[in-house]
PDB file of N, CA, C and O in Angstrom:
ATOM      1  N   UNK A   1      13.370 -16.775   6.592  1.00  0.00           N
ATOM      2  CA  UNK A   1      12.516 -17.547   5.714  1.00  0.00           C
ATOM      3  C   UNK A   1      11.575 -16.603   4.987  1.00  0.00           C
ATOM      4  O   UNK A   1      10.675 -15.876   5.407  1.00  0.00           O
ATOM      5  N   UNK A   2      11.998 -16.806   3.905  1.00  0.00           N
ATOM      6  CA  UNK A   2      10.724 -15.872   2.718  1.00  0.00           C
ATOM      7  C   UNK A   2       9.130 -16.194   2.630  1.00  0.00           C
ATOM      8  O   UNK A   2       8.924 -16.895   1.639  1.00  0.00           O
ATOM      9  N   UNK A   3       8.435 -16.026   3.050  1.00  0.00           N
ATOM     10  CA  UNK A   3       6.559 -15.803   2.562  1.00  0.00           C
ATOM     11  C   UNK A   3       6.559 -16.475   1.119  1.00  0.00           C
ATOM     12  O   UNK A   3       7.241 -15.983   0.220  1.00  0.00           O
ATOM     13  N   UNK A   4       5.677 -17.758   0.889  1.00  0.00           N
ATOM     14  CA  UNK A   4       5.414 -17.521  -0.694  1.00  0.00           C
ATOM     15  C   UNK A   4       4.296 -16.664  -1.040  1.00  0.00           C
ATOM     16  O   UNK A   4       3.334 -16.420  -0.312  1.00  0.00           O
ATOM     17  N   UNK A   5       4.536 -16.150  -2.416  1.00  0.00           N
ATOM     18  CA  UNK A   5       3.481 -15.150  -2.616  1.00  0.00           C
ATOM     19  C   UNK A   5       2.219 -16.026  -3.393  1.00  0.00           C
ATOM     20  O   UNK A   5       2.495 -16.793  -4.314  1.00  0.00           O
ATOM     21  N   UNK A   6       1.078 -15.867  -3.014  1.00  0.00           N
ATOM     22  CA  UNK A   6       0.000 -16.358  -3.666  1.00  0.00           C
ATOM     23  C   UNK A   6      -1.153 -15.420  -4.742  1.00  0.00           C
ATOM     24  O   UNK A   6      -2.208 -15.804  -5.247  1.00  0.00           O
ATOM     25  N   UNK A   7      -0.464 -14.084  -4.831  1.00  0.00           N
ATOM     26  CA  UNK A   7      -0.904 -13.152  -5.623  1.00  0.00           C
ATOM     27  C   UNK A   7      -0.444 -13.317  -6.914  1.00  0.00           C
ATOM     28  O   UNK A   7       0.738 -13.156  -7.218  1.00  0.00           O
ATOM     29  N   UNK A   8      -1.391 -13.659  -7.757  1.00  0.00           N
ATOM     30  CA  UNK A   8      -1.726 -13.688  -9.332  1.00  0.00           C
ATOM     31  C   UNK A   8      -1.467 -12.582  -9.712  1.00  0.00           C
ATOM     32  O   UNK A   8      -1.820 -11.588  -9.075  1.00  0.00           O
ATOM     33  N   UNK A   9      -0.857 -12.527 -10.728  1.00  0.00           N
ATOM     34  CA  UNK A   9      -0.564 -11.433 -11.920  1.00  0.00           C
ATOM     35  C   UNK A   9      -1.683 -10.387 -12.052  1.00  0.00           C
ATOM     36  O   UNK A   9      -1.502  -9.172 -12.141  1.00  0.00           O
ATOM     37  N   UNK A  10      -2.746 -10.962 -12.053  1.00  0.00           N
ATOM     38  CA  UNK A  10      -3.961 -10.041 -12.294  1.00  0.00           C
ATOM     39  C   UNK A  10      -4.202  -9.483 -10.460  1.00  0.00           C
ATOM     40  O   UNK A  10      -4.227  -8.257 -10.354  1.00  0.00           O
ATOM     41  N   UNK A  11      -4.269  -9.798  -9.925  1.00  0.00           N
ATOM     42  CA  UNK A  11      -4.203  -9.344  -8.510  1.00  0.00           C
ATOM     43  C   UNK A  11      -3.524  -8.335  -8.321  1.00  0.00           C
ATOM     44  O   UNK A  11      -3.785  -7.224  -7.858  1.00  0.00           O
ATOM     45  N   UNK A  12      -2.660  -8.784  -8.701  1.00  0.00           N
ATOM     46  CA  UNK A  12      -1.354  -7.831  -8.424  1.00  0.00           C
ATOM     47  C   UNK A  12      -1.415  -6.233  -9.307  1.00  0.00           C
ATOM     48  O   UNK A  12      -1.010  -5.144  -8.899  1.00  0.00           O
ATOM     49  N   UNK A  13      -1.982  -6.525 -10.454  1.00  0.00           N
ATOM     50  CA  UNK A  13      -2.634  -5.253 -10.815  1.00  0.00           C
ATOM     51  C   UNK A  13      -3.253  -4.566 -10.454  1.00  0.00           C
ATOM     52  O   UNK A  13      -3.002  -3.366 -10.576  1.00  0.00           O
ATOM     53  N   UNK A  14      -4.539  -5.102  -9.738  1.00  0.00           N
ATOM     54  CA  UNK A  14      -5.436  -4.910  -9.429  1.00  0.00           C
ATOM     55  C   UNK A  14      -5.476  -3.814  -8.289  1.00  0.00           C
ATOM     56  O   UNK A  14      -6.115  -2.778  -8.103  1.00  0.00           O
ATOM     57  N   UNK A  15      -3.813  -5.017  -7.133  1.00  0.00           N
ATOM     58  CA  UNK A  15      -4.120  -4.057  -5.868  1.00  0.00           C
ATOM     59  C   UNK A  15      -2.786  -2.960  -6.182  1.00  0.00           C
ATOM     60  O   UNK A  15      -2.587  -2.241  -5.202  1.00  0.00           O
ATOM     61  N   UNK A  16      -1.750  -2.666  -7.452  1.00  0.00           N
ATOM     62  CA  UNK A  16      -1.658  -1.670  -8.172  1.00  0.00           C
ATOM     63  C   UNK A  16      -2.381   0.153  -8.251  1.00  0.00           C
ATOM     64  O   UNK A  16      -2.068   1.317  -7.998  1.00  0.00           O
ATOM     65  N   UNK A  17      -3.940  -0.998  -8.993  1.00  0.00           N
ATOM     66  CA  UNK A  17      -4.857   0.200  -9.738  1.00  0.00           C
ATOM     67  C   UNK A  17      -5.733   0.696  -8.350  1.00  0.00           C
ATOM     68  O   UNK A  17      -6.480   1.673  -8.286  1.00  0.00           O
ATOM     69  N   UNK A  18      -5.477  -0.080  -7.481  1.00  0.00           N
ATOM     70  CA  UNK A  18      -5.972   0.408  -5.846  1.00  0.00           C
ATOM     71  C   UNK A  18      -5.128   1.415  -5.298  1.00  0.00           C
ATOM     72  O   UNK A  18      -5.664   2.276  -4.601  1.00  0.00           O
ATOM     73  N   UNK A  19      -3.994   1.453  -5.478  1.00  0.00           N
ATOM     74  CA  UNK A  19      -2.728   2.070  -4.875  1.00  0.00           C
ATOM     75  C   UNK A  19      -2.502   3.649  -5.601  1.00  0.00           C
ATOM     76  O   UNK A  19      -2.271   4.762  -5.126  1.00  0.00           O
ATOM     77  N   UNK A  20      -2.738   3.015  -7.286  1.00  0.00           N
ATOM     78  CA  UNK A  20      -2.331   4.547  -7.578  1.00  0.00           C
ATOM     79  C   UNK A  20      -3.803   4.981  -7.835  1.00  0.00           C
ATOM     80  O   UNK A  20      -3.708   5.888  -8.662  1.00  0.00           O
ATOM     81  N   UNK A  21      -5.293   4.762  -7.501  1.00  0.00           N
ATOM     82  CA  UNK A  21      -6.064   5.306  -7.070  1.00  0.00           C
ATOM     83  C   UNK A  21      -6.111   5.944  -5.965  1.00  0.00           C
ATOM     84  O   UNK A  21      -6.651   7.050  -5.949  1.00  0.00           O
ATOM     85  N   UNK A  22      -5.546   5.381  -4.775  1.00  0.00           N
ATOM     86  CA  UNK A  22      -5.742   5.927  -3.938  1.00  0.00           C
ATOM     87  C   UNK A  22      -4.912   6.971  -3.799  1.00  0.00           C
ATOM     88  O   UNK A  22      -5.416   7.997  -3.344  1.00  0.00           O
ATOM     89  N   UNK A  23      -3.469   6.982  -4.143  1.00  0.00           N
ATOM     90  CA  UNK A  23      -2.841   7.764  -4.235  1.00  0.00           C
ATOM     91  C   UNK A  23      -3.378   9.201  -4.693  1.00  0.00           C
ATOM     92  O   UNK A  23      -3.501  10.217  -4.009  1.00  0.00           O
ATOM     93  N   UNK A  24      -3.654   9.001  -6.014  1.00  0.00           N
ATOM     94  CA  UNK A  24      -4.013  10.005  -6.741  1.00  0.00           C
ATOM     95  C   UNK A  24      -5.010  10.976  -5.988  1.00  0.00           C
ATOM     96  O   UNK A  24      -4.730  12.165  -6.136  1.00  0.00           O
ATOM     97  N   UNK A  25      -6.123  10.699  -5.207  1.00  0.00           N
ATOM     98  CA  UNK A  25      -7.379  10.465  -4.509  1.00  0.00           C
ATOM     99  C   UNK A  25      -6.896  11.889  -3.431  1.00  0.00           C
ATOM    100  O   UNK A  25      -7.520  12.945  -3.326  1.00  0.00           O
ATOM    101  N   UNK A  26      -5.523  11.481  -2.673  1.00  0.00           N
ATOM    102  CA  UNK A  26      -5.045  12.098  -1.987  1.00  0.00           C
ATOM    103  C   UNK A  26      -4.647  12.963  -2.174  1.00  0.00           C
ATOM    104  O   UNK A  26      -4.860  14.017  -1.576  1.00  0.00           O
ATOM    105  N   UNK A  27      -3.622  12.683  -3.480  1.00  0.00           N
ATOM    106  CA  UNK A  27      -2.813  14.098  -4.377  1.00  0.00           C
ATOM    107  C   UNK A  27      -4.210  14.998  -4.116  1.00  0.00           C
ATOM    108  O   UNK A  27      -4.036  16.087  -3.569  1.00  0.00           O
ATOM    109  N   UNK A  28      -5.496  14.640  -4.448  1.00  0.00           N
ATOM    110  CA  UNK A  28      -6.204  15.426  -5.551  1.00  0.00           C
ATOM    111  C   UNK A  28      -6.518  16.296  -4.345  1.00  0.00           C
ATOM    112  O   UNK A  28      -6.605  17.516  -4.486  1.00  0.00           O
ATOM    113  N   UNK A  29      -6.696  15.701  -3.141  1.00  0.00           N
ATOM    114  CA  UNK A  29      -7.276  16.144  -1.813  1.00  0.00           C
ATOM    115  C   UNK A  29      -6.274  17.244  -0.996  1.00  0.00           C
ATOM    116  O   UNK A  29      -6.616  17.703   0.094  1.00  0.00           O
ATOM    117  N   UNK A  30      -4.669  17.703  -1.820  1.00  0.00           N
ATOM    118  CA  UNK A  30      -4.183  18.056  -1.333  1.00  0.00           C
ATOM    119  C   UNK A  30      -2.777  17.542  -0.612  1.00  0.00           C
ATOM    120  O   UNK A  30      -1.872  18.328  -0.333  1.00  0.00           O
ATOM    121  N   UNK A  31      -2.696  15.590  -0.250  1.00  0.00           N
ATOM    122  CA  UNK A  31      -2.266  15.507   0.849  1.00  0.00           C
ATOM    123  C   UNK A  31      -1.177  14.757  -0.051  1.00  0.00           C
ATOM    124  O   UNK A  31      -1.251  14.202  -1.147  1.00  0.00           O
ATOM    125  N   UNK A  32      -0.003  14.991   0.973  1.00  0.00           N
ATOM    126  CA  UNK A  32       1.658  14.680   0.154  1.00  0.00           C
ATOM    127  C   UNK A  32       1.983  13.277   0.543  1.00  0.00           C
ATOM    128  O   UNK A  32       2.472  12.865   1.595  1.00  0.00           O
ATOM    129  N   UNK A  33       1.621  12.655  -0.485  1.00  0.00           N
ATOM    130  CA  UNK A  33       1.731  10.931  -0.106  1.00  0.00           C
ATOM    131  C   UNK A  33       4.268  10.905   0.005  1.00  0.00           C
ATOM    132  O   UNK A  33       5.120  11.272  -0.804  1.00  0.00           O
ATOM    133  N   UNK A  34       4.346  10.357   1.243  1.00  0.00           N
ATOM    134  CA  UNK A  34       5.697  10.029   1.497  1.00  0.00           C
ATOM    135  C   UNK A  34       6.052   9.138   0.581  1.00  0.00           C
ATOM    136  O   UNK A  34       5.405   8.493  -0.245  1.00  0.00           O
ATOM    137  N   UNK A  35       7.875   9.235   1.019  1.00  0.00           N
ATOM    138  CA  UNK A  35       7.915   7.739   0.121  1.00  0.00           C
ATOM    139  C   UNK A  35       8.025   6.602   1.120  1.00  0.00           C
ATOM    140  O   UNK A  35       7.941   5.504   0.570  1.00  0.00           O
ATOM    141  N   UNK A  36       8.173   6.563   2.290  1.00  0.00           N
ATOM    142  CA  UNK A  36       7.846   5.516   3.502  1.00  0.00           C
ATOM    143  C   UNK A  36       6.410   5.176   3.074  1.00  0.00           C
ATOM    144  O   UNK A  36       6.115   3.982   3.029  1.00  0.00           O
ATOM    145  N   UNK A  37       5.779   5.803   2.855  1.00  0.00           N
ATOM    146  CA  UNK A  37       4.473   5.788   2.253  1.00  0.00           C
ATOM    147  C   UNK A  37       4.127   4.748   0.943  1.00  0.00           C
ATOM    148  O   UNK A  37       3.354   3.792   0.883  1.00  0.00           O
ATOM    149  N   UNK A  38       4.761   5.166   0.228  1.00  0.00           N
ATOM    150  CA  UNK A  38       4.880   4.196  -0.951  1.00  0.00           C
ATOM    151  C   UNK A  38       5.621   3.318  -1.441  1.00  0.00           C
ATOM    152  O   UNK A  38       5.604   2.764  -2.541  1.00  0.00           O
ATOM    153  N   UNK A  39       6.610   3.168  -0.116  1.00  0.00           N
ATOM    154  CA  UNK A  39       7.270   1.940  -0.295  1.00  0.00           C
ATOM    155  C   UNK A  39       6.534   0.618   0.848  1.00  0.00           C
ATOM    156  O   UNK A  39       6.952  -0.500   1.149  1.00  0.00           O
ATOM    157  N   UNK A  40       5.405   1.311   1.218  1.00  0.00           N
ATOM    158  CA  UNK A  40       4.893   0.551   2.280  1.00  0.00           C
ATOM    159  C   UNK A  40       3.435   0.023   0.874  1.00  0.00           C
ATOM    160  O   UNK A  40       2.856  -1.058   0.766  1.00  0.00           O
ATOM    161  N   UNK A  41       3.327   0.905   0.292  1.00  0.00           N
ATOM    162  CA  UNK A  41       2.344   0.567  -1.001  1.00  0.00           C
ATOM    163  C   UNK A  41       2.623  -0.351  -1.872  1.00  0.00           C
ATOM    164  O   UNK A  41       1.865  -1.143  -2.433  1.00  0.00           O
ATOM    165  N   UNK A  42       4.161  -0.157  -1.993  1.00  0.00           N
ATOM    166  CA  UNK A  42       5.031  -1.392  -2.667  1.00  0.00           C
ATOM    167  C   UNK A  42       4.922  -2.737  -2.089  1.00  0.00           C
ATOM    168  O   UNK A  42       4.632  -3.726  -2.762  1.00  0.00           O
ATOM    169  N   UNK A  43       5.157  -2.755  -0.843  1.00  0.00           N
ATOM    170  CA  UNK A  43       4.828  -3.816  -0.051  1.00  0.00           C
ATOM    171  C   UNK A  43       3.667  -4.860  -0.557  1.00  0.00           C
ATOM    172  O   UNK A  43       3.663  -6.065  -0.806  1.00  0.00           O
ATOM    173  N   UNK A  44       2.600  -3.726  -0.589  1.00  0.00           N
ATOM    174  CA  UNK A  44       1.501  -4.057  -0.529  1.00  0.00           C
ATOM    175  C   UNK A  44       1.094  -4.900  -1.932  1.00  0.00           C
ATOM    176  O   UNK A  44       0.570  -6.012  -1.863  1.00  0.00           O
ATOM    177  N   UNK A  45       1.383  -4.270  -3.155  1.00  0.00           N
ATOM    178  CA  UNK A  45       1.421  -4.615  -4.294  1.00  0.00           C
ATOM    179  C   UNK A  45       1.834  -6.090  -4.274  1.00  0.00           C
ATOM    180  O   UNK A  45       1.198  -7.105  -4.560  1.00  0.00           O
ATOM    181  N   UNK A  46       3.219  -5.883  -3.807  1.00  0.00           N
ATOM    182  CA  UNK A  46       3.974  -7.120  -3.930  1.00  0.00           C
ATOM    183  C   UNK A  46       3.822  -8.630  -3.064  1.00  0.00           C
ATOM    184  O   UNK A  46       4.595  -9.566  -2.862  1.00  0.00           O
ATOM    185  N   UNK A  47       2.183  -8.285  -2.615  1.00  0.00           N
ATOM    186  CA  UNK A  47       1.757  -9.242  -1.460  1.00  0.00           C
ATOM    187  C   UNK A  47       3.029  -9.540  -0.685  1.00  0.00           C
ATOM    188  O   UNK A  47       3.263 -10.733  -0.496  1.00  0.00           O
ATOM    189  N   UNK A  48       4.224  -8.299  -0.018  1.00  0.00           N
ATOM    190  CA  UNK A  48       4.923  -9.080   1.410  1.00  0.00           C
ATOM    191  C   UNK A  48       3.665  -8.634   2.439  1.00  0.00           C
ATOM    192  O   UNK A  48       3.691  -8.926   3.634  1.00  0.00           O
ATOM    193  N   UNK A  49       2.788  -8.040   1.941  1.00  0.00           N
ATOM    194  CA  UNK A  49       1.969  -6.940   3.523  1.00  0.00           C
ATOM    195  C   UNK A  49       0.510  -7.050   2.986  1.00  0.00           C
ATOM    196  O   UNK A  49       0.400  -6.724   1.804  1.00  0.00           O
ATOM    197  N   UNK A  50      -0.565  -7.421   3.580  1.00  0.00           N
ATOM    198  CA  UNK A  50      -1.611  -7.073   3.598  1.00  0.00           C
ATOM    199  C   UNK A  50      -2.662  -6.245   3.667  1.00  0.00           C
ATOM    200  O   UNK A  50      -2.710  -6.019   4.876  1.00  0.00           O
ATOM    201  N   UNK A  51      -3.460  -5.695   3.215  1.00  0.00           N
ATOM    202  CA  UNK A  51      -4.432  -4.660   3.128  1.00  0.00           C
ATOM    203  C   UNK A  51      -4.224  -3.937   4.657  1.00  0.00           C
ATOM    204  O   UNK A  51      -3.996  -2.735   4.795  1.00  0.00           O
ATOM    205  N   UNK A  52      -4.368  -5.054   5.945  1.00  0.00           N
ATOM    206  CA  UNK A  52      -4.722  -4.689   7.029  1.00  0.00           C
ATOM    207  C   UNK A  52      -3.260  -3.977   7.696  1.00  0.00           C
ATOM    208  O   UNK A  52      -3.216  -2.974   8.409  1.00  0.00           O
ATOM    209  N   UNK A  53      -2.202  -4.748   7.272  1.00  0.00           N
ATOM    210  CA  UNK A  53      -1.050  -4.778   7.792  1.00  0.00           C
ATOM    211  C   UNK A  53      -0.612  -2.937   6.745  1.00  0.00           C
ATOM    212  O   UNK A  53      -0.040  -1.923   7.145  1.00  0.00           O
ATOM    213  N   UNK A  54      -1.079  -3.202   5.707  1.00  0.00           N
ATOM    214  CA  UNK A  54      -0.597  -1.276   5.131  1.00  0.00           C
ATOM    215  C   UNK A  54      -1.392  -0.311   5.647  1.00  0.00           C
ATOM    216  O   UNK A  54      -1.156   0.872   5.399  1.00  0.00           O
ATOM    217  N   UNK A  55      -2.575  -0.743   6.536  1.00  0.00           N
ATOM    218  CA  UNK A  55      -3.356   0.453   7.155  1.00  0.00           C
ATOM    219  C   UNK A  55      -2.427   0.558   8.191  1.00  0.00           C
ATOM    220  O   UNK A  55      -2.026   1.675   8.518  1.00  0.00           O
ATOM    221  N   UNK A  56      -1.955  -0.633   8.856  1.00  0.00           N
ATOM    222  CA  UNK A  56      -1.669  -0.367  10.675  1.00  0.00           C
ATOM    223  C   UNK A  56      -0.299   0.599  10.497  1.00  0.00           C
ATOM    224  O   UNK A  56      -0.017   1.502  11.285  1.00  0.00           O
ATOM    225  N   UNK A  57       0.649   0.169   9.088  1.00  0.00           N
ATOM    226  CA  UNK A  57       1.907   0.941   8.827  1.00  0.00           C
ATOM    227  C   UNK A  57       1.448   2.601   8.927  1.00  0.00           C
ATOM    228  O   UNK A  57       1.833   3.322   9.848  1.00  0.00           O
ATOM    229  N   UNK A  58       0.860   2.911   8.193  1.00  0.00           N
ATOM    230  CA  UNK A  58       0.526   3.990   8.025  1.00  0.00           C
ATOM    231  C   UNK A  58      -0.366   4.685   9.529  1.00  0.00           C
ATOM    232  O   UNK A  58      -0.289   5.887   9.782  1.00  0.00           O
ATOM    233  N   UNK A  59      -1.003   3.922  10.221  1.00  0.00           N
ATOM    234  CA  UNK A  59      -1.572   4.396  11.298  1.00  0.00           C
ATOM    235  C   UNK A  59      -0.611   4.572  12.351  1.00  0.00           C
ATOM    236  O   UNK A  59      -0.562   5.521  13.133  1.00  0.00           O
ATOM    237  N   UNK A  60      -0.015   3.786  12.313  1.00  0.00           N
ATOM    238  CA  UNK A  60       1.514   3.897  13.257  1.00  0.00           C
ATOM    239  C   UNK A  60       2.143   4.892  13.098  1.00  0.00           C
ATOM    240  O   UNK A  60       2.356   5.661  14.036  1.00  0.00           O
ATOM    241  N   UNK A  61       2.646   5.135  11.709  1.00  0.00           N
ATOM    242  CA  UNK A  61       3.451   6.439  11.196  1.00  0.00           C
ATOM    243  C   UNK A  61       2.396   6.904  11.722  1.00  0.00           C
ATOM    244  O   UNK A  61       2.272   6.378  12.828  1.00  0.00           O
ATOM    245  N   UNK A  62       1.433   7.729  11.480  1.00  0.00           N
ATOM    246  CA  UNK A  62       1.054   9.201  11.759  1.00  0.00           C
ATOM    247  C   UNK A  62       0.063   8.935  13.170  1.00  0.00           C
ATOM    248  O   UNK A  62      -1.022   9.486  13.350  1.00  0.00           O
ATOM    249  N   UNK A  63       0.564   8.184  13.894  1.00  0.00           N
ATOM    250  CA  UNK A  63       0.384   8.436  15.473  1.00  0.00           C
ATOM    251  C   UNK A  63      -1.226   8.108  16.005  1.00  0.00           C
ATOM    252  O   UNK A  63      -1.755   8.394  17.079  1.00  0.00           O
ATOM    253  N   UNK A  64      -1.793   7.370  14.774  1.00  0.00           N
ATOM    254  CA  UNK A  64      -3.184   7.145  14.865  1.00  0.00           C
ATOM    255  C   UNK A  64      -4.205   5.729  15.377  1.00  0.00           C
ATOM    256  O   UNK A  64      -5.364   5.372  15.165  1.00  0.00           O
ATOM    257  N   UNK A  65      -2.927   5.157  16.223  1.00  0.00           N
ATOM    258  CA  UNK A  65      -3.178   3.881  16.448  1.00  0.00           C
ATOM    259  C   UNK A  65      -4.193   3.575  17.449  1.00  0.00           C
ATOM    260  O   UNK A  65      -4.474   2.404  17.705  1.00  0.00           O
TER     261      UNK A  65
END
């Protein structure tokens, strides 16, 4: 069974211009964003995953739970 999505067009930008901020943020800091990484960002964009639920992905990957 599929999730309906309740993320607006403008939302969806929004948590976008969050993503490739943060991204960038990292580049700038040095650090090599994956693509498990940014397909977990994709996720995120695409409201299947939540703010909380793309931290725990990423905390999981790098052993920080």
């Amino acid at each position: 069974m599929m999730a309906i999505s309740t993320t607006t067009k403008t939302e969806s930008v929004a948590r976008q211009r969050r993503v490739d901020a943060a991204i960038h943020s990292g580049e700038m800091e040095g650090v090599h964003v994956t693509s498990a990484t940014r397909a977990d960002a994709g996720d995120y964009v695409a409201d299947r995953i939540t703010s909380a639920e793309l931290v725990e992905r990423a905390r999981a990957r790098y052993g920080l739970s």
